[in-house]
Z-matrix of the N, CA and C atoms (Angstrom, degrees):
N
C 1 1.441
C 2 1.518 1 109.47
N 3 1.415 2 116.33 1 133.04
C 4 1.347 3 104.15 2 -178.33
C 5 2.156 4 105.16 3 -92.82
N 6 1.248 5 113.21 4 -167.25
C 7 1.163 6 100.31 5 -171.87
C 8 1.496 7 115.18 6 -80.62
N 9 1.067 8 116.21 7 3.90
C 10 1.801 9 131.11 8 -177.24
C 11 1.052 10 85.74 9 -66.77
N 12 1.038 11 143.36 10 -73.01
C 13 1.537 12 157.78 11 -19.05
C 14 2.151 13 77.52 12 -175.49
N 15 1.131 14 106.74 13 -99.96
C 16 1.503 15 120.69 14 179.50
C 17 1.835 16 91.93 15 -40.50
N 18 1.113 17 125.25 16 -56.64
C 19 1.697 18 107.85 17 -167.41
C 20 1.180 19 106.23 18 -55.05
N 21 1.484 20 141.71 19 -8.85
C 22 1.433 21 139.46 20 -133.54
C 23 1.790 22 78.16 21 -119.74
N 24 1.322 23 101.95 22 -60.62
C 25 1.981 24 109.30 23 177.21
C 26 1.012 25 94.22 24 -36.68
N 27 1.428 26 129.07 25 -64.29
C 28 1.906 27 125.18 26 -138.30
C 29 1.262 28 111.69 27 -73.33
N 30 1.305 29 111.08 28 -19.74
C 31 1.638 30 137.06 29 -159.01
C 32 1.870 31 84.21 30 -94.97
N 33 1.318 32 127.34 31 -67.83
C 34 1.452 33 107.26 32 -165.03
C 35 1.957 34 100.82 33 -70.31
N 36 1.237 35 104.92 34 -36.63
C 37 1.259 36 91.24 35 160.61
C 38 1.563 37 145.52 36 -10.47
N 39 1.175 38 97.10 37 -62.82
C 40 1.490 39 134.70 38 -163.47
C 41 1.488 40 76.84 39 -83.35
N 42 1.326 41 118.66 40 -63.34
C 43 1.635 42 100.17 41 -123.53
C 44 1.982 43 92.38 42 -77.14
N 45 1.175 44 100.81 43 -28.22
C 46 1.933 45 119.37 44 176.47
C 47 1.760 46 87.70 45 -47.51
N 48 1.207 47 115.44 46 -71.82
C 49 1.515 48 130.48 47 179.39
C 50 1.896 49 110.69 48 -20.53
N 51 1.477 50 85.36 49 -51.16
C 52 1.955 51 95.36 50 -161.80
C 53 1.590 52 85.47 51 -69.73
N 54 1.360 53 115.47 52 -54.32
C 55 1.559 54 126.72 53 -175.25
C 56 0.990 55 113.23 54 -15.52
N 57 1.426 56 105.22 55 -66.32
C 58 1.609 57 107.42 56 -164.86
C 59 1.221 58 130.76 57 -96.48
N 60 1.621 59 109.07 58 -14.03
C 61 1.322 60 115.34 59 148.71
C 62 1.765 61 123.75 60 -59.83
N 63 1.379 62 118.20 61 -17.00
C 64 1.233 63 127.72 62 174.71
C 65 1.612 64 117.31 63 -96.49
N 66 1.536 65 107.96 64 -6.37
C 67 1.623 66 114.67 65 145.58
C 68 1.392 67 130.59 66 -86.75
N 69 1.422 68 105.51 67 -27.37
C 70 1.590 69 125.69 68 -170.12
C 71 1.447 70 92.17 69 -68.69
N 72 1.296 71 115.72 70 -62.11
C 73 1.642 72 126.89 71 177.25
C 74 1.358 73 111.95 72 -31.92
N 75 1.226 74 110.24 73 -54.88
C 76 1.622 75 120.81 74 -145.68
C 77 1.979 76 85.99 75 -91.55
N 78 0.729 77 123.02 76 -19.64
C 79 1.584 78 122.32 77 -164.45
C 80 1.702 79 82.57 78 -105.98
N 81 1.013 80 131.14 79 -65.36
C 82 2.068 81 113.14 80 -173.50
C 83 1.711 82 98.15 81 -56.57
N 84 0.893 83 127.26 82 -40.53
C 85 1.873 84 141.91 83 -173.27
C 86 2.305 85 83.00 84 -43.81
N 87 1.138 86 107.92 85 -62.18
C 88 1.145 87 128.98 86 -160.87
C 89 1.617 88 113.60 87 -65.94
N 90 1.399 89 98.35 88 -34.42
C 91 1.688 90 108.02 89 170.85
C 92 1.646 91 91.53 90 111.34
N 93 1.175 92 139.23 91 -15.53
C 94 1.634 93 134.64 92 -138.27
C 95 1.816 94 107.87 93 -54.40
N 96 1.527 95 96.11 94 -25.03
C 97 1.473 96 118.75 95 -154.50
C 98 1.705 97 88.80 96 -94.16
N 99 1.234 98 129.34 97 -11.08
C 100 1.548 99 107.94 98 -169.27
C 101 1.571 100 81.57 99 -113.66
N 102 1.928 101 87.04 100 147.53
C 103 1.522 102 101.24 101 170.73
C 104 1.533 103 120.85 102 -141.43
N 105 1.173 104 105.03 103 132.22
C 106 1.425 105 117.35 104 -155.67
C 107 1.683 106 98.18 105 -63.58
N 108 1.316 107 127.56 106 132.20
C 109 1.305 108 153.09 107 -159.62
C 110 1.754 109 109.51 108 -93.04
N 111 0.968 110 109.10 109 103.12
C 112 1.689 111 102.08 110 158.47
C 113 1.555 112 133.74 111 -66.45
N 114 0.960 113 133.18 112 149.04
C 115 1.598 114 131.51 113 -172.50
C 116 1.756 115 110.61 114 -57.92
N 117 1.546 116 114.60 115 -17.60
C 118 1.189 117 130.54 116 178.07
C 119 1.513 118 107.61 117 -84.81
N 120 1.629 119 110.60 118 -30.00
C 121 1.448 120 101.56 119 -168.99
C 122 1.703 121 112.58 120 110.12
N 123 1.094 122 99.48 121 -29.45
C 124 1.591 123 104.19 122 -173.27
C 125 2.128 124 106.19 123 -83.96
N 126 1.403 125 122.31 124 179.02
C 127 0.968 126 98.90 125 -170.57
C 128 1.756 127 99.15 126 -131.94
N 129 1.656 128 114.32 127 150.98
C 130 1.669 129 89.14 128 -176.55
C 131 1.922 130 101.16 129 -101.25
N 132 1.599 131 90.91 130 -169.78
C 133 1.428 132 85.35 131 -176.69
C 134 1.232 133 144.99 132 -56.91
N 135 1.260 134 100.75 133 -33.49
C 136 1.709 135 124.55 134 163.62
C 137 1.678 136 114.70 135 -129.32
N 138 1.604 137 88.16 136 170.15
C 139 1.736 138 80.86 137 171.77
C 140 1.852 139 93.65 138 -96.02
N 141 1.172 140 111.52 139 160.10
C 142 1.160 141 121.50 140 160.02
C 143 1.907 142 114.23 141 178.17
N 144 1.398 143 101.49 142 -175.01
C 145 2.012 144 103.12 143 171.68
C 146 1.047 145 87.74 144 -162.83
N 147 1.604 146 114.42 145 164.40
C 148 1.339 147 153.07 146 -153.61
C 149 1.132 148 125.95 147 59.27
N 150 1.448 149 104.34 148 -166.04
C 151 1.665 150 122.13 149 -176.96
C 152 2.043 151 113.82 150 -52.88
N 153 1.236 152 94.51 151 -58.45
C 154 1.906 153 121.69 152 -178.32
C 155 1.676 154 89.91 153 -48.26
N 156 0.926 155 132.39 154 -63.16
C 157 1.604 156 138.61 155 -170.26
C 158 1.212 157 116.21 156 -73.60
N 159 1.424 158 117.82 157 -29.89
C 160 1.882 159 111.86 158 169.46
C 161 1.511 160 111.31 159 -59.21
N 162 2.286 161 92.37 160 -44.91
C 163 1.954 162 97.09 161 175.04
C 164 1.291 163 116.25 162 -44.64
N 165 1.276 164 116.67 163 -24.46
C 166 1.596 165 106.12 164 -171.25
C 167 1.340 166 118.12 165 -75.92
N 168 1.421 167 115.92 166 -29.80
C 169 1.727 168 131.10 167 -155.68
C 170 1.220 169 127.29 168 83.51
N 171 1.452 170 112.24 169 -31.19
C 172 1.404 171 132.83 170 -173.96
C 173 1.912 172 107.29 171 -49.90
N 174 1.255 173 103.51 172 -5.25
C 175 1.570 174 106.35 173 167.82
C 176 1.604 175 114.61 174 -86.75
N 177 1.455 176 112.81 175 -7.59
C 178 1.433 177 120.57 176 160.71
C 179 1.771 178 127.59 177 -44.11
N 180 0.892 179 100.61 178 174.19
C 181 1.457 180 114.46 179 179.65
C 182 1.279 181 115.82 180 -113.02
N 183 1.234 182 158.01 181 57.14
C 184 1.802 183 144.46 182 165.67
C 185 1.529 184 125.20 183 -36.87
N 186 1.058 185 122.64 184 126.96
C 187 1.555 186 123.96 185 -173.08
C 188 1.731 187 94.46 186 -66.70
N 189 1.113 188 112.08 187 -48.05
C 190 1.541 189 114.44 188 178.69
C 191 1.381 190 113.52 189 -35.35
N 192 1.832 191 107.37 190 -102.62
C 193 0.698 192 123.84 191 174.26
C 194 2.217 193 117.11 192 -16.64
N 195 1.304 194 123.35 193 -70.77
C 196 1.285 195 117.87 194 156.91
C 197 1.471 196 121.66 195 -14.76
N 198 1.276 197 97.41 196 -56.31
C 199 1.549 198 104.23 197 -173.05
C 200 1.386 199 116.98 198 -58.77
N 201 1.335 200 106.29 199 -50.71
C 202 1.717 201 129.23 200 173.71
C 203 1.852 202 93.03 201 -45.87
N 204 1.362 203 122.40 202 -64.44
C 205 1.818 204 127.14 203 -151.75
C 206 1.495 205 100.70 204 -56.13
N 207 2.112 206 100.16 205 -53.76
C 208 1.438 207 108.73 206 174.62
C 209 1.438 208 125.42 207 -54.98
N 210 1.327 209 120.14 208 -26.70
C 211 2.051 210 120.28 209 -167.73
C 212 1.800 211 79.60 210 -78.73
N 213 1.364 212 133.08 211 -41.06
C 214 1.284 213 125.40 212 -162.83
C 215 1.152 214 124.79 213 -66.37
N 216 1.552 215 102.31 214 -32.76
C 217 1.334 216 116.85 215 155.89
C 218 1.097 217 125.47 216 -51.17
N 219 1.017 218 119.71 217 -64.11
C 220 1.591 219 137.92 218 172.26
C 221 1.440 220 118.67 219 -27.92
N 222 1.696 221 97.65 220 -55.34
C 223 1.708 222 113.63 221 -176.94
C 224 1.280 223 93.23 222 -72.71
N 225 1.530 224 137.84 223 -14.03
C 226 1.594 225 111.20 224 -168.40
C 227 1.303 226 96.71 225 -99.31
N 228 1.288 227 113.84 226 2.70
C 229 1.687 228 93.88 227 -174.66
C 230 1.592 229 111.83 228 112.94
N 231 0.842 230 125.03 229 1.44
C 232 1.925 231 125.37 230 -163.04
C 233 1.966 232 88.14 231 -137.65
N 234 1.228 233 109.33 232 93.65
C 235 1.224 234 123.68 233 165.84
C 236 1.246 235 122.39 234 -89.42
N 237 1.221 236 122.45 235 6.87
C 238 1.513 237 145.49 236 -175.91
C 239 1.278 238 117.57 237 -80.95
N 240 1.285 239 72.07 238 -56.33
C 241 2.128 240 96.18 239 174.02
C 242 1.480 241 117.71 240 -81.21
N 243 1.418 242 118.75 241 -26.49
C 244 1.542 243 114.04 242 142.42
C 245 1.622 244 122.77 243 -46.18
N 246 1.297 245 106.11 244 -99.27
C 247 1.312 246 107.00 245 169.56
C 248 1.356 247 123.43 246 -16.72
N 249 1.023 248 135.53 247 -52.20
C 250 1.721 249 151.28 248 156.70
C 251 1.573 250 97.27 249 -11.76
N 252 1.763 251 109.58 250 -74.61
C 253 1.016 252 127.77 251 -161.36
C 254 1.362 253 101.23 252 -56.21
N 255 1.471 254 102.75 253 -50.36
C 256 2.009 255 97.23 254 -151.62
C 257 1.530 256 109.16 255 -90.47
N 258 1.217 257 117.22 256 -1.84
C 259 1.618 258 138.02 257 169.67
C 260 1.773 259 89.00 258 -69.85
N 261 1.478 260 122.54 259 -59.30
C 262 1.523 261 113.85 260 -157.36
C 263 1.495 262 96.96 261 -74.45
N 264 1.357 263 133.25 262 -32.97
C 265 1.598 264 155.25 263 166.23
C 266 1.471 265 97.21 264 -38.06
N 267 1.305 266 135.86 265 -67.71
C 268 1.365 267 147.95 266 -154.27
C 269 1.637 268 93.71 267 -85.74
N 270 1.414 269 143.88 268 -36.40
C 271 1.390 270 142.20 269 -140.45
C 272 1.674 271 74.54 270 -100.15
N 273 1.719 272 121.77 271 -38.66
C 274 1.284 273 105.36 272 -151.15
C 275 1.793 274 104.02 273 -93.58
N 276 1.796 275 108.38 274 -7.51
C 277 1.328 276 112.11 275 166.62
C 278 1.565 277 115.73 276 -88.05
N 279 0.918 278 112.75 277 -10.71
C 280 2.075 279 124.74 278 167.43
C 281 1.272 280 81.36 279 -67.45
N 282 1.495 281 129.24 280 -76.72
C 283 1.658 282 107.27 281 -137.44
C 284 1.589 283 114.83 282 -77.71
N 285 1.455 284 93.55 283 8.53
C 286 1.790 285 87.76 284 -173.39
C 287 2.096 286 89.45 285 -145.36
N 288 1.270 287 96.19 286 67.70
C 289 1.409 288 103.88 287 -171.83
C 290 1.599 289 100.02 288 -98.17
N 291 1.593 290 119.45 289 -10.43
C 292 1.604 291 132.40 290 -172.94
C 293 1.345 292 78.59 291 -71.74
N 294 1.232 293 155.50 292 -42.91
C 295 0.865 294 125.37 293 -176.98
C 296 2.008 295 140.21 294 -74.59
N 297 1.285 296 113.22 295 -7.54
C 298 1.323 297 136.55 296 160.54
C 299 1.656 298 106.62 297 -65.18
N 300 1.544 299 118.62 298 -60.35
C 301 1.203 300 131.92 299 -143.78
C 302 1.622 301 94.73 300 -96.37
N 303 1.072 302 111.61 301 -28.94
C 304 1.728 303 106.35 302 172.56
C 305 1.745 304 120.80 303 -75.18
N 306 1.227 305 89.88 304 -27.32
C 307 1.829 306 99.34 305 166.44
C 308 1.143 307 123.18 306 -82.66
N 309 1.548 308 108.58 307 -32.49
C 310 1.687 309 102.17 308 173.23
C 311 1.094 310 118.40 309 -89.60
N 312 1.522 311 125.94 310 -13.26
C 313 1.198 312 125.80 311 153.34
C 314 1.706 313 131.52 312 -85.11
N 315 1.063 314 102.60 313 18.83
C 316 1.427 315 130.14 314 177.59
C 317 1.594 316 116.86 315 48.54
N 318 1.091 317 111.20 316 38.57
C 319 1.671 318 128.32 317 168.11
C 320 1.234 319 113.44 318 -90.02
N 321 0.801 320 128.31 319 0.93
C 322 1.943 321 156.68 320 173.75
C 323 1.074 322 118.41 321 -113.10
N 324 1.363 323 134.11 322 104.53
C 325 1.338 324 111.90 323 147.15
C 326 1.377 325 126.04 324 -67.18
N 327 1.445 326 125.10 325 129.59
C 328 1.747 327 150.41 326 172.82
C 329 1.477 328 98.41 327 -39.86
N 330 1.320 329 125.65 328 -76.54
C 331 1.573 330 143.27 329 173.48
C 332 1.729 331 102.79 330 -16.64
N 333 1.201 332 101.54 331 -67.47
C 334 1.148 333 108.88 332 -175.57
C 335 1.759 334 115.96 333 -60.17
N 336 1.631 335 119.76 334 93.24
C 337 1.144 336 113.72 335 -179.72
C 338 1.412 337 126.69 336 -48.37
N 339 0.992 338 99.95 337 -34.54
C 340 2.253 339 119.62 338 -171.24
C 341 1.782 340 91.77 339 -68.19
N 342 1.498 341 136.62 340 -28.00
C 343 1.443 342 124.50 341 158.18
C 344 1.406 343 134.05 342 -96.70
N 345 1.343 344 102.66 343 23.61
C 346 1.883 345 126.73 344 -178.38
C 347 1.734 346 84.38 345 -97.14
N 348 1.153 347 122.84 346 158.34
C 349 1.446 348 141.84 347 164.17
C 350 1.728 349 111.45 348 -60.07
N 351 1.397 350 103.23 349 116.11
C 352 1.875 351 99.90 350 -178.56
C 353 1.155 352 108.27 351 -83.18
N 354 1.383 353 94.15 352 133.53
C 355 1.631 354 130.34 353 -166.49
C 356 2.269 355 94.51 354 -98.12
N 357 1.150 356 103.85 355 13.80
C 358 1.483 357 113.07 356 -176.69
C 359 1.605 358 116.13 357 -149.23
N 360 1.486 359 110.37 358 97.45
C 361 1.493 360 98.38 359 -172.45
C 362 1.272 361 119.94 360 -145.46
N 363 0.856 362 128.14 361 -148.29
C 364 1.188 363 142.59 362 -172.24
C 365 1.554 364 114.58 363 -84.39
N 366 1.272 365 140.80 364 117.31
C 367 1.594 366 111.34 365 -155.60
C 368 1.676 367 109.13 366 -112.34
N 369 1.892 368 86.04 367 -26.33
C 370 1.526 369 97.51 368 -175.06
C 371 1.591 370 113.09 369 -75.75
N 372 1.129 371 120.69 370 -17.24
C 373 1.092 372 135.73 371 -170.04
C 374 1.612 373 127.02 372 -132.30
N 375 1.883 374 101.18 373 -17.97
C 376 1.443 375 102.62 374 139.59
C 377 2.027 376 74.40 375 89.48
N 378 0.798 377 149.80 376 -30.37
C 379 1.963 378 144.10 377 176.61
C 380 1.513 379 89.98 378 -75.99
N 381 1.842 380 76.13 379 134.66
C 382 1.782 381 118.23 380 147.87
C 383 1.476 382 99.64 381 -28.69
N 384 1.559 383 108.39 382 156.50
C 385 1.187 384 122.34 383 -179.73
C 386 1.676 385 100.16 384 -131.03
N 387 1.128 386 119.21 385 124.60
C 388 1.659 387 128.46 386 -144.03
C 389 2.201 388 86.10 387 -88.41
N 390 1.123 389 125.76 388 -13.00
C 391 1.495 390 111.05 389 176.65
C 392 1.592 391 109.84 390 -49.81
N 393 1.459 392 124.50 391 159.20
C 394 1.577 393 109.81 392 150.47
C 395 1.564 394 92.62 393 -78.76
N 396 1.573 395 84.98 394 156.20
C 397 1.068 396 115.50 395 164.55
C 398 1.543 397 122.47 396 -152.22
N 399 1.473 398 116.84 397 170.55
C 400 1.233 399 109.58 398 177.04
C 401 1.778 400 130.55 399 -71.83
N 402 0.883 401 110.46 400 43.73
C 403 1.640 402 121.35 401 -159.73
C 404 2.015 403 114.07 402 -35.02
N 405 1.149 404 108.36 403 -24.32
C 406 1.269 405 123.03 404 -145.83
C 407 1.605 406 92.78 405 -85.35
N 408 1.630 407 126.79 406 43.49
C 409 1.359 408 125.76 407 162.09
C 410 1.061 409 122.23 408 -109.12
N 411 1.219 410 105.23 409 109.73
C 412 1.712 411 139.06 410 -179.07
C 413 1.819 412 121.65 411 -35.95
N 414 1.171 413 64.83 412 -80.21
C 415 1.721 414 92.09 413 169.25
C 416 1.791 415 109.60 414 -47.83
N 417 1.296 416 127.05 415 -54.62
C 418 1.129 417 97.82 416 -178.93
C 419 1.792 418 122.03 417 -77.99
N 420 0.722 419 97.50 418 -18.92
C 421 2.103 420 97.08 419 155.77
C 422 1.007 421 98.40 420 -68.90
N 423 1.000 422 143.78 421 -63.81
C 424 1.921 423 145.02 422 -159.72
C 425 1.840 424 90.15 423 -52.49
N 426 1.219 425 120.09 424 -51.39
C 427 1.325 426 121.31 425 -173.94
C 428 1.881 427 121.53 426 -62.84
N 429 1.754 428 93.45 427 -23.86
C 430 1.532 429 86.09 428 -146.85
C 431 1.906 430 79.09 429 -88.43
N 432 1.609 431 114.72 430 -23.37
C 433 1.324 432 107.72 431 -168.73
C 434 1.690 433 100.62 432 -83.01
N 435 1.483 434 123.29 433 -7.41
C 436 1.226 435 116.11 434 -174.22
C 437 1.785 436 98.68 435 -74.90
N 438 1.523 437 117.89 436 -52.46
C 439 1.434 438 134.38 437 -166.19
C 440 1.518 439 92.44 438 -69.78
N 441 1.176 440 138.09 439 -38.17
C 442 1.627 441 100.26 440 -175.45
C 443 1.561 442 105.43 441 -103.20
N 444 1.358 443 117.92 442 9.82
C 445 1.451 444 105.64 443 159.20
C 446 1.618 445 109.53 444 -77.78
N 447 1.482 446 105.89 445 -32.48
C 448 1.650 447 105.53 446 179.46
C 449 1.607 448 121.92 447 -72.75
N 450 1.335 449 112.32 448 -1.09
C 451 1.631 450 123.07 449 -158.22
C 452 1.716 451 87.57 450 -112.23
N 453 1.496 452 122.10 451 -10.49
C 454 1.661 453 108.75 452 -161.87
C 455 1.622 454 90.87 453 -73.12
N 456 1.505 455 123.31 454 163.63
C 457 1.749 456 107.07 455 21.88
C 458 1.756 457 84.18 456 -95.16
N 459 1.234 458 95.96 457 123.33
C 460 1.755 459 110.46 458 145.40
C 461 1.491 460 117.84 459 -113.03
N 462 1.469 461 106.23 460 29.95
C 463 1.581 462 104.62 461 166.93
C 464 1.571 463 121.04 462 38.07
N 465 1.379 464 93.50 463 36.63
C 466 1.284 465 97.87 464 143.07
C 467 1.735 466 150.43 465 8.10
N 468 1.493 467 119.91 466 86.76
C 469 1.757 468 90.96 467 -156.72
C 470 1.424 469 88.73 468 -96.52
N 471 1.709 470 103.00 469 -173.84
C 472 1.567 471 109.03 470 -158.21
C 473 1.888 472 104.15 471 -59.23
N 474 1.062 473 107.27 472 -53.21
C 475 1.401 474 110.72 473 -168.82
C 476 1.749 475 97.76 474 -55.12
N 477 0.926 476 129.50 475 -22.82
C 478 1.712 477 124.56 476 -178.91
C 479 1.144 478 82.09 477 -65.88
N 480 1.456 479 132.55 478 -81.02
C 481 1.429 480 137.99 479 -165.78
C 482 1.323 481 109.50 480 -12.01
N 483 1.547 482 100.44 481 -67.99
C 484 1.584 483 111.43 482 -175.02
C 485 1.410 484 139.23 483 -61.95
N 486 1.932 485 108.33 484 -18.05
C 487 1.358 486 135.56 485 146.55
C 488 1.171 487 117.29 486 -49.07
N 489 1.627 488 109.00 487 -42.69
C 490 1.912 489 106.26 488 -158.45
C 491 1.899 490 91.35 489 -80.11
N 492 1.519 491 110.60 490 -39.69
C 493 1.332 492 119.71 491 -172.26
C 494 1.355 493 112.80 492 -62.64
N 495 1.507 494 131.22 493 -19.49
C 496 1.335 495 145.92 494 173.29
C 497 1.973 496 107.44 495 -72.91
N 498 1.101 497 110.72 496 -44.01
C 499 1.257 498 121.24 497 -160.88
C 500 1.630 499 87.10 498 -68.67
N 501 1.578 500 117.38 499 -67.82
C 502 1.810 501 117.91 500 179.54
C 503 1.706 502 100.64 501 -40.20
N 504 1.324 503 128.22 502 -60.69
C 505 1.539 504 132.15 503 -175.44
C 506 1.702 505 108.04 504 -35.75
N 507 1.438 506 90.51 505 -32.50
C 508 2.015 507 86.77 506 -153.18
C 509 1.464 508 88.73 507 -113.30
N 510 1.422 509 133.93 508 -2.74
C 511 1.788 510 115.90 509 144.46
C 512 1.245 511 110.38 510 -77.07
N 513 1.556 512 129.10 511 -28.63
C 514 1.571 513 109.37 512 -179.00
C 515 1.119 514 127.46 513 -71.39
N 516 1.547 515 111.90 514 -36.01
C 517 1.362 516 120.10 515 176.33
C 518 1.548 517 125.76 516 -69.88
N 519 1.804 518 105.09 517 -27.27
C 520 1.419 519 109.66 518 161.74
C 521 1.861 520 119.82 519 -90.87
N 522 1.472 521 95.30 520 10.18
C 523 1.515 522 94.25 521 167.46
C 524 1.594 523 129.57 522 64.21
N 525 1.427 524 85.59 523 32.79
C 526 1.994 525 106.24 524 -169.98
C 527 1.246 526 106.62 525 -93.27
């Protein structure tokens, strides 16, 4: 490279640099980055209140989505607010763990999404949400057991153990 050459880099450099600090701005300016908090810790789909906004669902909970708010957390530095999340994630896969253990013990049919573990729930209160739905997404269990193996040591107590060991049980048996 001659020296034209590097001034020409430093210059898009920079200017990529100003860029995105002049999106970063305009998107915190906007709120995009703050997310309204459940009493559990976990976060729902939107912010909203009333009647018009329950119709939507968007007051739900997604295991996904969570996962996505918490890794962001994580990358910014506030591991607190991870953990937060995947502690209320794990409390809300304990209480509905019949659903792991009935599939791998084949008292469940797999097929049937509505007896796969809901990946859509209840956040304030951590309960199943009685709609069908499509339950049968992989990936966001695959995610939520990837992020709190990556967030340990959170000291772990035995019954976590036996959650994380349920999640490997109920991809083998559903063949994921």
């Amino acid at each position: 490279m001659t020296g034209s050459d590097d001034d020409i880099l430093v210059l898009h450099e920079a200017t990529f640099c100003d860029d995105a600090n002049r999106i970063l701005s305009f998107l915190e300016k906007r709120g995009t980055f703050r997310f309204p908090t459940l009493t559990t810790g976990l976060f729902s789909a939107a912010a909203g209140e009333g009647h018009d906004f329950e119709l939507t669902g968007y007051q739900s909970v997604w295991v996904r989505d969570n996962i996505h708010i918490a890794h962001a957390h994580l990358a910014w530095g506030e591991p607190d607010q991870a953990r937060t999340v995947l502690k209320a994630l794990s409390q809300y896969f304990q209480q509905h763990r019949h659903r792991f253990s009935n599939v791998i013990e084949g008292r469940s049919d797999a097929s049937d999404p509505m007896h796969r573990p809901h990946i859509r729930f209840d956040g304030n209160r951590l309960l199943e949400l009685p709609e069908k739905w499509s339950h049968a997404q992989n990936d966001a269990l695959g995610a939520f057991l990837w992020l709190y193996c990556k967030t340990l040591p959170m000291e772990p107590r035995p019954e976590e153990w036996c959650l994380l060991a349920e999640f490997v049980h109920f991809f083998k048996t559903i063949r994921y």
